[in-house]
C-alpha positions in Angstrom: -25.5 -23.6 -4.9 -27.4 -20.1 -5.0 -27.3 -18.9 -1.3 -31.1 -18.6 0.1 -32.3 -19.8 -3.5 -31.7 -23.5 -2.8 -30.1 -23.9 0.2 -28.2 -21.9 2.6 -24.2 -21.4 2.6 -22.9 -20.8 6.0 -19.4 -21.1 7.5 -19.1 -24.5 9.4 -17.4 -22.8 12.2 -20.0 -19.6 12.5 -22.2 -22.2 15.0 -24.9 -18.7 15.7 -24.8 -18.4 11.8 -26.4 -22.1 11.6 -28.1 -21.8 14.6 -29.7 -19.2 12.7 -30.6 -20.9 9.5 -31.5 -23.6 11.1 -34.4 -21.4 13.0 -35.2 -20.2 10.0 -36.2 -23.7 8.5 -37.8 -24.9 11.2 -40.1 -21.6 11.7 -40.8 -21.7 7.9 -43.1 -24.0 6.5 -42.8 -22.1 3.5 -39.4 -21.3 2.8 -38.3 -24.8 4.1 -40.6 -26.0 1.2 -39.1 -23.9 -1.3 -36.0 -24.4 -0.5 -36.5 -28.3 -0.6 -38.2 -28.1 -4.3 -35.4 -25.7 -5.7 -32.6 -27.5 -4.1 -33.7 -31.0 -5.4 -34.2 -29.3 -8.9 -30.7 -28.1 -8.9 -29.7 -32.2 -7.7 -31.7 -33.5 -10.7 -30.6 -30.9 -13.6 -26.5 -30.6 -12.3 -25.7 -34.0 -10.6 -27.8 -37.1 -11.7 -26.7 -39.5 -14.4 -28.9 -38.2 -17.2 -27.2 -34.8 -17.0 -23.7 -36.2 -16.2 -23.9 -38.5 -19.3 -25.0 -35.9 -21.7 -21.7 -33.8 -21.1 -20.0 -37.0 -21.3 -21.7 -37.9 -24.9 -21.0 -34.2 -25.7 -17.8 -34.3 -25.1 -17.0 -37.5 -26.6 -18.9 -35.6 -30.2 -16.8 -32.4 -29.6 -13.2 -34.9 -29.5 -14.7 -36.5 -32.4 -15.1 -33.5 -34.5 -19.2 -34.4 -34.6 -21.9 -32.2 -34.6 -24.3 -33.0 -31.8 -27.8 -30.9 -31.2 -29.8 -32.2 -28.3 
């Protein structure tokens, strides 16, 4: 996570810190859109299955000595 990119990092015991972001969203149409669209990006390209099986199929290629493009 990219701090104000895609989300917001805050200490969990810094209550006026989230306080604060939390403000922040709900005054923002904008950013709170933003956010939303970069964060779920970063989900779908880091996290989801696709992704997660591709390093798994590269991985496997690499053990095996393979050449894999793509």
């Amino acid at each position: 996570m990219d701090d104000g990119e895609n989300g917001y990092l805050v200490d969990p015991s810094d209550i006026a810190a989230t306080a604060d972001r939390v403000t922040q969203l709900l005054e923002d149409d904008q950013l709170r859109q933003r956010l939303g669209e970069q964060g779920r990006e970063t989900v779908r390209e880091q996290f989801l299955t696709p992704r997660l099986v591709d390093d798994f199929l590269t991985l496997l290629a690499d053990v095996a000595g393979a050449d894999r493009t793509g």
